[in-house]
N, C-alpha and C positions, 0 to 999 in steps of 0.2 A: 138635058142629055148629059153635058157634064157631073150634073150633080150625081145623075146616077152611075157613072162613070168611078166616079168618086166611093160611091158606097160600095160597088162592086168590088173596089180596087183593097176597101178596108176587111169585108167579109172573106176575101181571101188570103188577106194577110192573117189574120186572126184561124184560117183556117189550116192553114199553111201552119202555124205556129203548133196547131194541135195535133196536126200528122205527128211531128218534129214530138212532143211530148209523148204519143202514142207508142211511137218506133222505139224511142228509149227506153220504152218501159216493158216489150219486147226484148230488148240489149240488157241483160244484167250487164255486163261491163262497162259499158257508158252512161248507165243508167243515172251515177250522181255527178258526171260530169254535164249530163245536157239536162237536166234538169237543175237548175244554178238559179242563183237568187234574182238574178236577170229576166228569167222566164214570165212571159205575160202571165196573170192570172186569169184564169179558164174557171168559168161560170158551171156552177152544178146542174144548171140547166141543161148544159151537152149530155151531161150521163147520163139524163132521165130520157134519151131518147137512144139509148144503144140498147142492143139486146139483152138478156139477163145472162146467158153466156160467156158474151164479149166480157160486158162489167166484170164477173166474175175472176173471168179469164186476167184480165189487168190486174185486178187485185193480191192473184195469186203473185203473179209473177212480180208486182212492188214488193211485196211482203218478204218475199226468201230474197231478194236483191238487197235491203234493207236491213233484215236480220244479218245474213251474212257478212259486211261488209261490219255491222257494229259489233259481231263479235270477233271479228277479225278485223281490225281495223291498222290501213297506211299509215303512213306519214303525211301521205296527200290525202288522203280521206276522213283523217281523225276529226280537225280543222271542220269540215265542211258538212260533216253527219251530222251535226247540232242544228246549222241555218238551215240546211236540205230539209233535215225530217219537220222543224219549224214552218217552212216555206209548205209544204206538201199537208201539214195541217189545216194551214188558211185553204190553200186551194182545192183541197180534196177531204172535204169531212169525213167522207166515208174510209177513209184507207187510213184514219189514225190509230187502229189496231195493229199497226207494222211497228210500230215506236216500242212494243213489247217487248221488255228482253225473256229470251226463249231458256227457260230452266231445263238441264239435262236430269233424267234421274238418275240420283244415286243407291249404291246397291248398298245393304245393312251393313252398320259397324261391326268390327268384330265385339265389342264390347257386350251390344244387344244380343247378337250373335252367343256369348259368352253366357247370358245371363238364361238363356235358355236351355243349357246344357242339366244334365239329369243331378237332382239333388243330393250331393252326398251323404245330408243326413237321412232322410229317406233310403238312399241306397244301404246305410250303416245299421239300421233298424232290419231291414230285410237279413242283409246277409248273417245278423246274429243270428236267427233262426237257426243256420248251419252251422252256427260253431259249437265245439266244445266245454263247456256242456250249452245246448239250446236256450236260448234267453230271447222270448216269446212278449212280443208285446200287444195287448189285447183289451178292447172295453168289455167291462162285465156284461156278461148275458148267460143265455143258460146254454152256450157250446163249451163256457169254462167251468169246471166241475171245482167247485172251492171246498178244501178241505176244514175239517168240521170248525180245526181251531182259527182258522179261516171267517167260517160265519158268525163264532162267536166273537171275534174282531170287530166284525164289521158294525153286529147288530149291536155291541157293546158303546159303538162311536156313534150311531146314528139313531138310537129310539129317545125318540123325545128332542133332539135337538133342536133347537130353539125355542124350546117352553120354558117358563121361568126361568130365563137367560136375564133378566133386565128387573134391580128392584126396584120396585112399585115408587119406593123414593127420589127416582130421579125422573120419574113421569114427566114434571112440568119444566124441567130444566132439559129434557129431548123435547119438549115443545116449542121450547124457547129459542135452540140451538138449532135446530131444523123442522120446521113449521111444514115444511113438504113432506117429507120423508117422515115426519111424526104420524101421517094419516096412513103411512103402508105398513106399520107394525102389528102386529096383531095382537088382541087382548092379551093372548095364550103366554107372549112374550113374557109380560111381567109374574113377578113371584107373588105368589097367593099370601105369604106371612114369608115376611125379610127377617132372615138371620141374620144379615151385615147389622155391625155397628154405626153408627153415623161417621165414624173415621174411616171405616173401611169402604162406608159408601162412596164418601169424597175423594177416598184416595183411588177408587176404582174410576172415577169419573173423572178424573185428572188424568189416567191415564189411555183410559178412552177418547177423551178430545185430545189428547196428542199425538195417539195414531192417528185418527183421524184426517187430524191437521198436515202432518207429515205424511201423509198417504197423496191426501190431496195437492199439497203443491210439488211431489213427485210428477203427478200426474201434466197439472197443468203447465207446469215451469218445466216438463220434457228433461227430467234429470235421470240421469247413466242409473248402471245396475247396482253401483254401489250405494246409492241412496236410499236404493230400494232393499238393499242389505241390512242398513238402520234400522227401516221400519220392523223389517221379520226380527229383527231383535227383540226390538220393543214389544211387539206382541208376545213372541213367546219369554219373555220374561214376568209378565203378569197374567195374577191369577186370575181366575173368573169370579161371575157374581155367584155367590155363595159358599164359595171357595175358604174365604177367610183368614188363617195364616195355612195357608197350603203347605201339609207337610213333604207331597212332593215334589215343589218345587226346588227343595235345597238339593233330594239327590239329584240333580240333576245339571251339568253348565253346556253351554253352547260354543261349539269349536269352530272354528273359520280353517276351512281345508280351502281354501281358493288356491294357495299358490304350493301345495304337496300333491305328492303322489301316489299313486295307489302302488302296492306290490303289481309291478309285473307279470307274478306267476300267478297270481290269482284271477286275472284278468281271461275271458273266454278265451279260445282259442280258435283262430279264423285261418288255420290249415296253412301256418306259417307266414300268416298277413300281419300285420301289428297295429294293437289299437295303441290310442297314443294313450298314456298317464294322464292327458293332462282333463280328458273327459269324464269328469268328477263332480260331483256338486258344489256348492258354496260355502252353506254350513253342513252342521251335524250338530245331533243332540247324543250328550254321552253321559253315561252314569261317572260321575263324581268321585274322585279320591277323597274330597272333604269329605264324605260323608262317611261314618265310621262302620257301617254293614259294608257299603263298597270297597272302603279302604283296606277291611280284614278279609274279604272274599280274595280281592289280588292280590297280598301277600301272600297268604297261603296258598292260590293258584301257584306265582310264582318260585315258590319254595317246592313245593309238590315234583317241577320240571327243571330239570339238571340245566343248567346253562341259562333259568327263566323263559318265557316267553313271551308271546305280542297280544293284542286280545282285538286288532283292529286292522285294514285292511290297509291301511295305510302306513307310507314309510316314516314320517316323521318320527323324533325322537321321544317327544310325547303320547301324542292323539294314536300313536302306535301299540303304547300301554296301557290304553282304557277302551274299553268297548261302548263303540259309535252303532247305537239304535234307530235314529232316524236320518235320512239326511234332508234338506230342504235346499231345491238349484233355484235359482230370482234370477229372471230377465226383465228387464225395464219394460214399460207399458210399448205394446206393441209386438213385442219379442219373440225369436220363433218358439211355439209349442212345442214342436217336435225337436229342437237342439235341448229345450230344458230335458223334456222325457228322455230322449239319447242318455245323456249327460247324467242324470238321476238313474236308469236302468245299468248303466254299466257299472255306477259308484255299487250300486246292491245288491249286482251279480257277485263283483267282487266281494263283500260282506258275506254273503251267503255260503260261498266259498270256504270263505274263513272262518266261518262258524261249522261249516261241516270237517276244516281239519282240525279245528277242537276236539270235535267229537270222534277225531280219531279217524280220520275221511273217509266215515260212511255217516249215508243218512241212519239217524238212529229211529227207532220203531216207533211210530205215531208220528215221525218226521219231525224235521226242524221248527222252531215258531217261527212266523213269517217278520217279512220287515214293513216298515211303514214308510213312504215319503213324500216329501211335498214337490210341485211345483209351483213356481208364484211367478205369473208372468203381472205387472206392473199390481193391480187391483184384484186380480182372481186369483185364489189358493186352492189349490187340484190335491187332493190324497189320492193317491197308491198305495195300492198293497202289494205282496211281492212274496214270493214262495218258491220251494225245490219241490221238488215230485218225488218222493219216495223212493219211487221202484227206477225209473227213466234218469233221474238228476235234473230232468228240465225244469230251468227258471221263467218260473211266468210273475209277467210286470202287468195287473192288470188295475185299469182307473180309467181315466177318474171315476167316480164313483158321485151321481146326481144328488144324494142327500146331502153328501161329506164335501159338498163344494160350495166353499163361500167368500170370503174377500173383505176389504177395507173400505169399498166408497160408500156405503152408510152405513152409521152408527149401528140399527140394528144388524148387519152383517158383521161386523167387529164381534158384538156383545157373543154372537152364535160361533165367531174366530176364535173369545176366549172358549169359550166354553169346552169349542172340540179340541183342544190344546190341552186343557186341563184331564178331559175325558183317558185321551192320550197318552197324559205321564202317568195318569193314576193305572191303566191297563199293562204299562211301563215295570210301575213300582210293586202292585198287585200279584200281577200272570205272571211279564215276561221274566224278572227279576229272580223269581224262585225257583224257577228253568232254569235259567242262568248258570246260577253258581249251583245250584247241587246237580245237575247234569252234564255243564261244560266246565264251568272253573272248579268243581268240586270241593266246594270248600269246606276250610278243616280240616282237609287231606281226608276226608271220609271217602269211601267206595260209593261210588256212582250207580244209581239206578241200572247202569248201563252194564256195568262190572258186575254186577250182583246176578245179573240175568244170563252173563256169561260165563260165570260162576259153577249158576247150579246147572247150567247145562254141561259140563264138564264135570259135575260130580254125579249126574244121575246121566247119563250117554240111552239113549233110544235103545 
């Protein structure tokens, strides 16, 4: 009787003890005071017989008692949150989800915020459509009507490009030097009977694995845009394969306009907005005062005009007195597209501009010759072409162009880089050149096609 006395006496104290845990856990407020390290340990056994409610209902109400207290936490509390949640682990497996710290969300940085906002260069390309005069950027297709001397640009750079780019003599040493990329050339590549002499084979292929080389550790070694400025040097300073002593490579040198600026007044005009100077290309390719046809054209232009004049779009004291035919903007591998394009379309608005006050600021009849330019974002080299409309003044920037785009990460893409570079200055030296001077710099001081036609219409009147 006693014994039983005794068990009776134990199951209510133990039972007694679990009100006492229950109630507190009810109490957010007392809840870490009466549950204390002292507290008997309560077997998981008691939960498996409460209702799934009740459980629930306990769990809730430890959880927010718990969270709360740890992100706010006393001076009497700090202390005791450690052995509490400790102690409440051993005894209650189930409620160790309370120990969680509760993350609030946070609303977007303004940063990312920031980075979402509308692109200005994007927006700059649009709103030139509106200015003065319209400067229109567009890929070729058949909504852009390309005027004749236009097609004959194009088809001049692009038939045949990359056939007999590569002589036959260096076959085994492109096999030697890229084992992979020697299987994607095509027969077509190599020369059927090589002009090159064997020095000028060697010295082509010394300069091809130097682009090459330099191309490639641009690339991999993640080097700035001026690195990428070397390279376009190096290429267009050599000739291609069959080229041999290129005689127009001498008219011709390459100007660094990075840090000059364009005339101002030549610049579109965006209804009293301002583009800045400084969106301009990189290089430029200009015809040569070395060279003694170019030399005699500009002095007698500038003798012809009282005071002399500029023959280039820009201010500098130089590159201001020679006329800049191409230009070429380089961004580093990865680079935006559309800041090179920006950046290149306004340098050759400007240009085109300046070529029509030559002419006296009108477009002259059969229109202005167009301009040509590069962009070179790390490894790909994009041509543009670039033209005034006639009758309207609108400048259309229209490119890239799918044949006329090639690049330096393999050797046969190089060989087909020289090639269309060469094609390039010879359409340069050939076309644009004898437009040039006898219709804008007039050289000789002779009477301009252009005069001659204003001429007799003044001597014979309708």
């Amino acid at each position: 009787m006693a014994k039983c006395e005794a068990s009776d006496t134990t199951l209510h104290h133990v039972v007694n003890r679990w009100l006492v845990d229950v109630r507190s856990c009810y109490d957010p407020d007392s809840a870490l005071e009466t549950c204390s390290l002292s507290s008997p340990t309560i077997s998981a056994s008691f939960f498996a017989h409460l209702p799934p409610s009740l459980l629930a209902s306990l769990q809730r109400k430890r959880f927010h008692s718990v969270a709360f207290k740890m992100e706010y936490p006393t001076e009497d509390t700090r202390s005791i949150t450690s052995a509490s949640t400790s102690q409440a682990s051993r005894r209650i497996p189930t409620l160790d989800f309370a120990n969680r710290v509760i993350q609030e969300p946070t609303p977007p940085s303004k940063r990312s915020t920031a980075s979402r906002s509308p692109s200005p260069t994007r927006k700059l390309l649009t709103l030139l459509e509106q200015a003065r005069p319209s400067v229109n950027f567009s890929q070729p297709d058949g909504a852009v009507a390309q005027p004749q001397r236009v097609v004959e640009l194009r088809k001049w750079l692009s038939t045949d490009l990359g056939v007999g780019v590569i002589p036959r003599a260096l076959k085994e040493r492109l096999r030697a030097a890229d084992p992979d990329g020697f299987d994607d050339v095509p027969s077509s590549a190599y020369m059927h009977n090589d002009l090159m002499t064997p020095v000028e084979v060697d010295r082509l292929w010394e300069q091809t694995r130097l682009i090459y080389r330099d191309a490639r550790r641009c690339n991999n070694r993640r080097k700035d845009e001026s690195a990428w400025v070397d390279v376009v040097r190096t290429v267009l300073r050599t000739p291609g394969a069959g080229a041999g002593a290129d005689p127009t490579l001498e008219m011709f040198e390459i100007e660094s306009i990075q840090t000059q600026q364009i005339d101002p007044n030549l610049l579109p005009d965006l209804h009293n907005r301002a583009i800045s100077t400084a969106k301009k290309a990189d290089l430029a390719l200009a015809f040569s005062p070395d060279d003694s046809t170019v030399a005699k054209a500009l002095r007698s232009a500038s003798a012809s005009r009282p005071g002399g004049t500029t023959f280039s779009q820009m201010m500098d004291a130089y590159t201001s007195t020679v006329p800049l035919v191409c230009g070429i903007e380089v961004k580093e591998a990865g680079g935006d597209n559309n800041e090179a394009l920006l950046q290149l379309g306004i340098w050759t608005a400007a240009g085109l501009e300046k070529l029509k006050g030559l002419c006296g600021g009108e477009v002259p009849a059969g229109g202005l010759y167009p301009f040509m330019g590069w962009t070179v974002v790390g490894h790909e080299w994009k041509l543009h072409l670039s033209w005034m409309e006639e009758e309207s003044g609108r400048i259309l920037i229209v490119g890239p162009f799918s044949p006329l785009t090639t690049g330096t990460s393999t050797y046969f893409d190089i060989f087909k880089l020289l090639e269309l570079a060469c094609r390039l200055r010879r359409w340069l030296a050939e076309r644009y050149w004898p437009w040039l001077s006898s219709e804008v710099l007039r050289m000789d001081g002779q009477q301009s096609t252009l005069e001659q036609q204003a001429s007799s219409i003044s001597i014979n009147p309708p």
